[in-house]
TORGUTOR-338071 format. One record per residue: residue in three letters; x, y, z of N, C-alpha, C, CB in turn. Coordinates in steps of 0.001 Angstrom, whole numbers, plus 500000, padded with zeros to 6 digits. Atoms other than C-alpha are relative to their C-alpha. Glycine has a CB too. Example, Ala and Ser with C-alpha at 12.3 -4.5 7.8 and 13.67 -1.06 7.14 Angstrom:
2
Ala500890498810500000512300495500507800500900501200500000499008500027501246/Ser499180498810499940513670498940507140499230501090500730500414500462498585/
This chain:
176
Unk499887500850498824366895636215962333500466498622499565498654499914500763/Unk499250501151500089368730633048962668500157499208501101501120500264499596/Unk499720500985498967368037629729964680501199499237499766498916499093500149/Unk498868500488500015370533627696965792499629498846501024501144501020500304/Unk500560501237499131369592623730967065501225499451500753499285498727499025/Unk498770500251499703372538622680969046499838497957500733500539501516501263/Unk500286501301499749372469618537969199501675499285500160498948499377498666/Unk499301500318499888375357616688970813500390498248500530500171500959500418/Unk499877501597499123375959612988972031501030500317501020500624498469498965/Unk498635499702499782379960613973973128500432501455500683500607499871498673/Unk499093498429499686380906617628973106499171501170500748500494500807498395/Unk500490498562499060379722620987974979500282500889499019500878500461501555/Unk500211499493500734378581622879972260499704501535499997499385499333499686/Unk500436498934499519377155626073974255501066501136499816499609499740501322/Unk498680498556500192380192628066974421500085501010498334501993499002500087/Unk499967499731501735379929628509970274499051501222499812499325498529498943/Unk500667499367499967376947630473970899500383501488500271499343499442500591/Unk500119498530499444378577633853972563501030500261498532500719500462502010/Unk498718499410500860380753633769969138498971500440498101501717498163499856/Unk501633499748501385377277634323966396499839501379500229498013499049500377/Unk501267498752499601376392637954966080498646500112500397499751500672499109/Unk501703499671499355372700639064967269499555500243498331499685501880501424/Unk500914500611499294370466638320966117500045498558499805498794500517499722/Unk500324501362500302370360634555966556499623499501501766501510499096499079/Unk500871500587499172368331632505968817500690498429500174498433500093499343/Unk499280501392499904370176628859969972498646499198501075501968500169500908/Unk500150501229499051368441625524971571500594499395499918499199499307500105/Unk499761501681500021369222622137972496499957499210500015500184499474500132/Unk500976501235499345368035618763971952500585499142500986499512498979498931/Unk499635500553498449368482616400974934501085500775500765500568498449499954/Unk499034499668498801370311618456976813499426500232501239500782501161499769/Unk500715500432498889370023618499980126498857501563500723501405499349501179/Unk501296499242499764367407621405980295498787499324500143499764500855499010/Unk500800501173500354364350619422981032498509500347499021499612499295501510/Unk500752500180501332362220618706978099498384499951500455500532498471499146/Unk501229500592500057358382619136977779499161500144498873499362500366500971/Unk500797499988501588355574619147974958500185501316499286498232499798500096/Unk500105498515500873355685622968974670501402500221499714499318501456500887/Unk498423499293501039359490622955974183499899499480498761501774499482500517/Unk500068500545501242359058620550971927499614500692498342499144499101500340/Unk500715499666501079356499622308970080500327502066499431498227499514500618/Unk499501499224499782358339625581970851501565500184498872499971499816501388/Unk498792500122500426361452624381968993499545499782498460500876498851500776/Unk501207501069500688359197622695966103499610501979499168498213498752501693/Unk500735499175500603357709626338965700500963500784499580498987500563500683/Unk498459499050500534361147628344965241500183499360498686501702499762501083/Unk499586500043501061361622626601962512499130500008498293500656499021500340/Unk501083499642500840358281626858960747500149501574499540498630499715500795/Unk500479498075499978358586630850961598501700500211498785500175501296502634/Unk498719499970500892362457630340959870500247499241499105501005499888500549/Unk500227500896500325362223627685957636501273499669498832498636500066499737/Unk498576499813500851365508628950955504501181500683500944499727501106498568/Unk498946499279499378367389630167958242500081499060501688499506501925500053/Unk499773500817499281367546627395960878500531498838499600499165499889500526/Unk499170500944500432370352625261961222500116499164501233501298500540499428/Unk499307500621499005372170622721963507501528499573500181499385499066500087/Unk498759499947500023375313622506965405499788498199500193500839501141501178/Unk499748501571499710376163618427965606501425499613499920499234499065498959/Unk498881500437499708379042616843966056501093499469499059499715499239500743/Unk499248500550501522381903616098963812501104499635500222500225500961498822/Unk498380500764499777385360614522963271500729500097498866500034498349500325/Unk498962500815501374388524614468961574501335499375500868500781501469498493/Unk498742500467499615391693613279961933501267500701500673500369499564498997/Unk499595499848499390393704614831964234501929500170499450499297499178500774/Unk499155500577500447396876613120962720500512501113498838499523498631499655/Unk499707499445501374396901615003959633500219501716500527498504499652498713/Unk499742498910499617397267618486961119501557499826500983498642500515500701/Unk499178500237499531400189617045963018501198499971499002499673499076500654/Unk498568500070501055402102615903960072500058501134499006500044498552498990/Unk499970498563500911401267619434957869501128500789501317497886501012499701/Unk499438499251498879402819621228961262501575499414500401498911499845501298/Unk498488500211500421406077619332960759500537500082498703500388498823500324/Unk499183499588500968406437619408957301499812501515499942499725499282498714/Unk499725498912500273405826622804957781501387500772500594498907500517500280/Unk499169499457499231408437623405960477501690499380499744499362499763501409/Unk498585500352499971411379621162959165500287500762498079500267497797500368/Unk500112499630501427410483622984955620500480501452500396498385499797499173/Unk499609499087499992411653626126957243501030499856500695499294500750500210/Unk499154500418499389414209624662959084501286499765498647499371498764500881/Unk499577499992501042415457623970955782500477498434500234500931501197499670/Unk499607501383499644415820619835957008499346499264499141499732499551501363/Unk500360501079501099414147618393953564500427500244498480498453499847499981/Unk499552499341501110415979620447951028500938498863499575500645501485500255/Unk499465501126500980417966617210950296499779498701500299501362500031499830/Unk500171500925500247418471613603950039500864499593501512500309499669498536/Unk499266500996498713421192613031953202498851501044500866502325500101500483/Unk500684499492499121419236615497955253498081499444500406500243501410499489/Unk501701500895499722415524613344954727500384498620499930498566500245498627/Unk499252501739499928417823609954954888500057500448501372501803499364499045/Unk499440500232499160418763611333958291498199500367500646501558500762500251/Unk501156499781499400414601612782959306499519498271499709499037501423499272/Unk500177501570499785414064609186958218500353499149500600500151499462499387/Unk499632500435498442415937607777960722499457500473501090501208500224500331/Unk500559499574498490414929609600963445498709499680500360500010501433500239/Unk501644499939499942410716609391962590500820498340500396498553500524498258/Unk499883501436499371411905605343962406500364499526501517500966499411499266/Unk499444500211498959413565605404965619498872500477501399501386500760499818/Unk501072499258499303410822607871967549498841499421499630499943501436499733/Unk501337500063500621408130606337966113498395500943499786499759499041500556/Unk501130498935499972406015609382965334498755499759499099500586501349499571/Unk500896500345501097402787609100963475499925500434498597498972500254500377/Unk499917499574501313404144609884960077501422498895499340500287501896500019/Unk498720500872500553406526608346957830500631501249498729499338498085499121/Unk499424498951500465409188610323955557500201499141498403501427500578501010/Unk500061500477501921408769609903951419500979500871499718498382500365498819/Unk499377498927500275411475610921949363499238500361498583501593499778500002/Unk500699499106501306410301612852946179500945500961499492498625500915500416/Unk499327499067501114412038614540943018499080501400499905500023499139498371/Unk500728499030500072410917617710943797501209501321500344498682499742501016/Unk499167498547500055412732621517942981500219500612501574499002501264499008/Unk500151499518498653411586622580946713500452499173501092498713500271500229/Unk499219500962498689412337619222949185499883498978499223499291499740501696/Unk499932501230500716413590616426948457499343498723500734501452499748499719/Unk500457501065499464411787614515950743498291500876501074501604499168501018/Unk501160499463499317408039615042952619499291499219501191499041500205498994/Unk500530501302498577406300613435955997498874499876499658499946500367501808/Unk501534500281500096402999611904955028499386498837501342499747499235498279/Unk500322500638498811400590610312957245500135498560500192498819500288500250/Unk500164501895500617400857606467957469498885499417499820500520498855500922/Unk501607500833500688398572604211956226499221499807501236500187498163499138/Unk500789500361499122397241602923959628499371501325501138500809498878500623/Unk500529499223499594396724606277960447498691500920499388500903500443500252/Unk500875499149500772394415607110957651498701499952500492499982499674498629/Unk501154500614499448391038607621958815498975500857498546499654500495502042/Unk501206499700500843387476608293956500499532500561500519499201499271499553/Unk500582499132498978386674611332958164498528500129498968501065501650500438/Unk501150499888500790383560611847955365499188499019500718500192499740498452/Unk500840501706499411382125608555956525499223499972501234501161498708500428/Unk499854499730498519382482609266960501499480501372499947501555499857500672/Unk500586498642499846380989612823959699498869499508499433500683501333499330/Unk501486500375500263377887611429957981499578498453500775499791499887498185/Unk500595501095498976377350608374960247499404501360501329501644498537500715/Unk500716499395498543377241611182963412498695501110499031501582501255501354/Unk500885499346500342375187613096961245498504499218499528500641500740499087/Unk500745500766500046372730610360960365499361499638501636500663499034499218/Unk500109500357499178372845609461963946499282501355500980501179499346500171/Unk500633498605499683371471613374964663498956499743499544500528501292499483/Unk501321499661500678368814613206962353498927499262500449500033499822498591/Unk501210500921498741367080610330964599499396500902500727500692498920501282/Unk500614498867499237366900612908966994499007501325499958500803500384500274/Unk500695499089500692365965615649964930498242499316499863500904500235498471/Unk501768500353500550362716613683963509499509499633501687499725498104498498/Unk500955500426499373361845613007967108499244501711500553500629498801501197/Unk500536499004500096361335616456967172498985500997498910500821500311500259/Unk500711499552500920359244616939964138501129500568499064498926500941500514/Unk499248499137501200362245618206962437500861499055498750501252501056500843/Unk499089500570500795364511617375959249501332500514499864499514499943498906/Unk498482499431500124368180617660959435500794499322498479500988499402501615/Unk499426500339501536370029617477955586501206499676500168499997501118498907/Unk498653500554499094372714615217956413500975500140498471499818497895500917/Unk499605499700500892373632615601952629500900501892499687498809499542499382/Unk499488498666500012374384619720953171500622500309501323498924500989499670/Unk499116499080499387376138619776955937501657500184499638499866499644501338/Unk498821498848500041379404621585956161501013499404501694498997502164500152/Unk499342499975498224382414620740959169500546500991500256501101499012500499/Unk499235498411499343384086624053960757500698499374501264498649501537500615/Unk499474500352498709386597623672963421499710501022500912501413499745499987/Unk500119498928498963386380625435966583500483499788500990498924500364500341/Unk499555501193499192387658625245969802500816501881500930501344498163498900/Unk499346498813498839389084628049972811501465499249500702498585500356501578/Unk498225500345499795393016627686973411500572498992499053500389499301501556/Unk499471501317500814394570624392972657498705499045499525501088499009501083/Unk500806500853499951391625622595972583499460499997498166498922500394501285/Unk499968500008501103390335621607969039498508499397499361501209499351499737/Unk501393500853500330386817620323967944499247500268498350498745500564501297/Unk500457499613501898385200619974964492498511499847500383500627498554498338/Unk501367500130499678381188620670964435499604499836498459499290501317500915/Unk500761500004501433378849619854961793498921501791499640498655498287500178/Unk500982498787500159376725623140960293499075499526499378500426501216499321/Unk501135500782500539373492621464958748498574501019500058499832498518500986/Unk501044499089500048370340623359957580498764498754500436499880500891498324/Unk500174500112499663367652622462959259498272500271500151500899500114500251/Unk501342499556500007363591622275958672498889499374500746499647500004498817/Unk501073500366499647360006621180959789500125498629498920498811501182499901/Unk500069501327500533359778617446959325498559500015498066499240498869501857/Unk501548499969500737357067616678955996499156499229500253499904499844498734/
C-alpha cells in the first residue's frame, strides 16, 4: 500500500491520482474538503501505519523556456538549417529580428555549425524555486504532525494535452 499527500498553493493536483495503480490511497492538505481534528489525525495515522511508503505531491517549477529552445534546435537540426555557417548567419538574423527567446551561437562542431541556446535573461534557478515551494510545503506538512524531506524530493512533469506542469514527489513521515 501506498499513500499519497497531495499539497498545493497553485495547481489542481487531483487528476494525477486516476494515473497510480491500486493500491494507493491519496489526501489533501487545505483543500477545500473541510478540515477537522479526526482528518487531521486520520491523515497523521496513514502515515504512522506507512511510514516508508507515504509521499507528497507539491508543487514544482522549471523553466518553460528551455524546452522551447531544445524543440527548435531540434526541428531546424532536421531541417538541416544549422549544418553551416551562412545558413546560422541567416537563423541569426531572423531570431534577431523576431525576437524569440533564444539566441543563435555559432560553434566548430562536425554536426552544426551553429546552436540556439537560451539567453541569459531567460535563465532561471529552477533548483532554488523547487526547494523554496518545497520548504514552503513543509510549513504545512508540520501543521499536520507530519515531516516532508525537502532534501529527497524528485520533480516529474505531468500534465493532460498541451498543458504542462512539473510536481514535486517527496517522501513523507510522522513529524518527531
Amino acid at each position: 500500500m501506498r499513500d499519497v499527500i497531495i499539497y498545493t498553493a497553485s495547481n489542481a493536483w487531483a487528476w494525477i491520482a486516476t494515473l497510480f495503480p491500486n493500491p494507493v490511497a491519496f489526501t489533501a492538505l487545505h483543500s477545500s474538503f473541510p478540515e477537522s481534528r479526526a482528518f487531521k489525525e486520520r491523515i497523521l495515522e496513514m502515515t504512522v501505519k506507512h511510514p516508508d511508503s507515504t509521499f507528497a505531491i507539491i508543487d514544482g517549477s522549471y523553466n518553460k523556456r528551455v524546452r522551447g529552445v531544445a524543440t527548435v534546435n531540434d526541428w531546424t537540426e532536421r531541417l538541416g538549417m544549422r549544418r553551416n555557417r551562412g545558413s546560422c548567419e541567416q537563423l541569426s538574423r531572423l531570431v534577431d529580428g523576431l525576437g524569440p527567446h533564444a539566441e543563435v551561437v555559432m560553434e566548430e562542431r562536425a554536426d552544426a555549425a551553429c546552436t540556439f541556446k537560451l539567453r541569459a535573461d531567460d535563465v532561471v534557478d529552477v533548483a532554488s524555486e523547487n526547494r523554496a515551494l518545497a520548504l514552503a510545503a513543509q510549513e504545512v506538512f508540520h501543521e499536520y504532525g507530519l515531516s516532508l524531506y525537502v532534501a529527497a524530493c524528485t520533480s516529474h512533469h505531468a500534465g493532460i494535452g498541451r498543458g504542462d506542469r512539473v510536481f514535486q514527489w517527496c517522501p513523507v513521515t510522522p513529524a518527531p
